[in-house]
N, C-alpha and C positions, 0 to 999 in steps of 0.2 A: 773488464774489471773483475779481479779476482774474489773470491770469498772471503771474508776480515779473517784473519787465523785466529783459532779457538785454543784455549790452556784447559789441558785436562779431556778429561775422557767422560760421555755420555755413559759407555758399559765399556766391560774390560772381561775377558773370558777367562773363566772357570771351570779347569778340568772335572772331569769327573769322577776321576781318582784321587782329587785333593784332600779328602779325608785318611787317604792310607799310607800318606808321607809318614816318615818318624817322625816330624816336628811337631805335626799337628796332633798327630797321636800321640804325643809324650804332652802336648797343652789339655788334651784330652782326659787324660790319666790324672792329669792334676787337676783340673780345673772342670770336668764334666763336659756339657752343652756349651756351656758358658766361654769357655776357650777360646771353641769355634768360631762362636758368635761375634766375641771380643776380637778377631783374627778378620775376619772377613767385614766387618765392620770397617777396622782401621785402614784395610785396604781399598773399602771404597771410597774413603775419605780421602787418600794419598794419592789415587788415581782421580779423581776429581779436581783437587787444584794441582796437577799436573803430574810433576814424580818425587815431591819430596812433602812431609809433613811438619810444618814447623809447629814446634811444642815447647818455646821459649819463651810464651808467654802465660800467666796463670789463668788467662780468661781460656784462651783453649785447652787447656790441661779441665777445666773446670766441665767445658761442653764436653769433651770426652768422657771426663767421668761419668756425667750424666747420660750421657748417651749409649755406654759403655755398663752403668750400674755398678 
């Protein structure tokens, strides 16, 4: 008997250079700490229910906010 298949990801790995992409550095520029934060945040969230984030509804938009600030 096999193991039930799991959606999503426990952890997902994180370069160590991920701060010295241009992207993140131009979130950086604009937006401080706060970016980053906001950046790595949503990626935990989007590797957690699997690989996409649905943001079509206003309750989730709502919990990002807040969790997002």
């Amino acid at each position: 008997m096999g193991r039930p298949q799991k959606v999503g990801l426990d952890y997902f790995s994180h370069d160590t250079d991920l701060s010295k992409s241009d992207k993140i550095e131009e979130l950086e520029i604009l937006y401080g700490n706060d970016g980053y934060a906001v950046y790595l945040k949503l990626l935990e969230r989007i590797y957690k229910k699997g690989d996409r984030l649905d943001i079509s509804d206003a309750e989730t938009i709502q919990i990002l906010s807040r969790n997002c600030n």
